[in-house]
N, C-alpha and C positions, 0 to 999 in steps of 0.2 A: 504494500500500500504506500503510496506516496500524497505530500503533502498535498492539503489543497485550502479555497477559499470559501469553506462551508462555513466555518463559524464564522469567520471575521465578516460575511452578508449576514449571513442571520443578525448581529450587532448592527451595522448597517456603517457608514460611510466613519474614518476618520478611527478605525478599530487598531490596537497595536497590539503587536507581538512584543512577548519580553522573553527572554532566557539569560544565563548565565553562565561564565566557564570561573575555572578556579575555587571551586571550594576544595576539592582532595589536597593541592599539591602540600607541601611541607615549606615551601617560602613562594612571596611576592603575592600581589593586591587581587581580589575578586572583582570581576569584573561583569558586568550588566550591560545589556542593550535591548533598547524598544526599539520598533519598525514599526511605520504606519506605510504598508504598501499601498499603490496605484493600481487598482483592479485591473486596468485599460496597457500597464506600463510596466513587468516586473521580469527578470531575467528565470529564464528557463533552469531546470535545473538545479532547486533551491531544495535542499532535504537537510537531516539531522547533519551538524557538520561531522558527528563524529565518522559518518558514513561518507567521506569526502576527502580528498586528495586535499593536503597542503597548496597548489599551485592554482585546484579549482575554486578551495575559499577562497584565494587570495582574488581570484576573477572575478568571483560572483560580490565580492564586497566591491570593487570598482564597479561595478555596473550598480549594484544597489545604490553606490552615493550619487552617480547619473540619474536614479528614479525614484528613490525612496525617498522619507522624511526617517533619519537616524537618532537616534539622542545615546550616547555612552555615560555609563557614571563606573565610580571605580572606588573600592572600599580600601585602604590602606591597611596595611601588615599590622600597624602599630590598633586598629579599629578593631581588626581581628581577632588580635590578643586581647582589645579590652571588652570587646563586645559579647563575641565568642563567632563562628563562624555563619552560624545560622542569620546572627541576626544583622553583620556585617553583611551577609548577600540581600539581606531585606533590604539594606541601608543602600544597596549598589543599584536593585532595581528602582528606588525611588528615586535616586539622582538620575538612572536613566529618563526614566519619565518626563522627569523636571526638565529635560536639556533637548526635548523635542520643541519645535516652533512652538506650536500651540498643542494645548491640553488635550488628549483624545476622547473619543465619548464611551470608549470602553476599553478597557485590558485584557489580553487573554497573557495570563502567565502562564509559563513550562512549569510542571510538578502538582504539589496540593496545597500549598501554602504560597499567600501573596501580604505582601507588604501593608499595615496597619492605616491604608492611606483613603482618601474620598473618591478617587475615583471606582465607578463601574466596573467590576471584576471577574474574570471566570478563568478561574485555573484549570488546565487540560494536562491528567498524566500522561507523561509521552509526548507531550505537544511539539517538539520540535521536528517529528515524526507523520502528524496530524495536521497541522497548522502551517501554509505557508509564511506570517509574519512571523511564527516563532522561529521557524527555520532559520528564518533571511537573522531573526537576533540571535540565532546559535553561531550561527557563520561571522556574523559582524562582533560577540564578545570574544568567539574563540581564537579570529585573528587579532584582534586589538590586544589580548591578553599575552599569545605567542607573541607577537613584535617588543613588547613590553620586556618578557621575559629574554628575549635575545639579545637584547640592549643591555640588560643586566649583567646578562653573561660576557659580556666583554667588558663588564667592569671589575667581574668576579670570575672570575675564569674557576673551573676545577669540581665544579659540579653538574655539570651536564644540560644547564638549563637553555642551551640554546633547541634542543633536542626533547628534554625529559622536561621542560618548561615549568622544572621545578618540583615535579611529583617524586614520589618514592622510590626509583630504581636504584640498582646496585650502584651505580655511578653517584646519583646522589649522595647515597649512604657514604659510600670511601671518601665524596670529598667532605662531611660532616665530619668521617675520623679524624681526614687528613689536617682540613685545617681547619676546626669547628665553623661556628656558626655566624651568620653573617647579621646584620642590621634588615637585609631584606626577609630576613626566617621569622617562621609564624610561632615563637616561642611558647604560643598555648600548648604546639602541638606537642606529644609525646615524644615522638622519635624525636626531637629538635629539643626538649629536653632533656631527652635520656642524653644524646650528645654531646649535649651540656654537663652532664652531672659527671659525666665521662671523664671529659678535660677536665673537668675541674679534680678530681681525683688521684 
């Protein structure tokens, strides 16, 4: 089954997609995007990103900034630790929201849980799956998140995050051993404390 534009009609004009990337990883920021797509005007080809080639997000998000209305928001390392993760991806999709031109008259969020906020709301399990504007927001948070994370990686070299964009692999872990933990780590997280209690040791 591929994505389509059942619910965002059913809502009716000016409906946005929201999803998210970056809750797992063990460092760097969660990151949020709403899409209000152009029924008349949206690139072919938009499904969950994680069912998508690196070089195809990277296409289908230039086409979407040609036709779509985008808004990003982005929850900080430092929000994560003091929030906790949950409520830091709340925080990420509301500043997406906020950073669209004008206010949409409904939301469809990815998952079962949406953000404590006034607008119009329907959460879709699976939606980036289901839903073409959540699509086009899985594609638009998971490349803005990867960019992010590569940038980093060449300030921090030795943990794999231009690749592992930060998540838990073997690589990560060694460059934890190797040279503990960085200002961009999600120190709530356990592994990133256990690596800590480590060095410190």
């Amino acid at each position: 089954m591929s994505p389509c534009l059942t619910r965002e009609t059913l809502h009716g004009p000016r409906c946005a997609g929201v999803d998210e990337a970056g809750r797992g990883p063990l460092a760097g920021p969660v990151v949020a995007a709403a899409v209000v797509l152009d029924s008349g005007c949206y690139p072919q080809g938009l499904n969950d990103s994680k069912l998508l080639t690196p070089a195809r997000r990277a296409a289908l998000l230039e086409m979407l900034r040609d036709c779509a209305e985008i808004g990003v928001g982005v929850a900080s390392v430092e929000e994560v630790d003091h929030l906790n993760i949950y409520w830091a991806t709340m925080l990420a999709m509301e500043r997406a929201v906020a950073a669209l031109k004008r206010a949409p008259r409904h939301v469809l969020v990815d998952g079962n849980r949406s953000p404590k906020w006034s607008h119009a709301t329907t959460t879709v399990v699976g939606g980036d799956a289901l839903c073409l504007s959540i699509a086009a927001a899985s594609i638009v948070a998971k490349v803005t998140r990867d960019r992010m994370m590569a940038e980093l990686a060449a300030d921090h070299p030795g943990y794999g995050w231009a690749t592992n964009q930060g998540y838990a692999t073997r690589e990560h872990y060694a460059g934890l051993a190797r040279h503990g933990a960085t200002a961009h780590h999600r120190y709530s997280f356990e592994p990133v404390a256990a690596a800590m209690r480590s060095a410190a040791a």
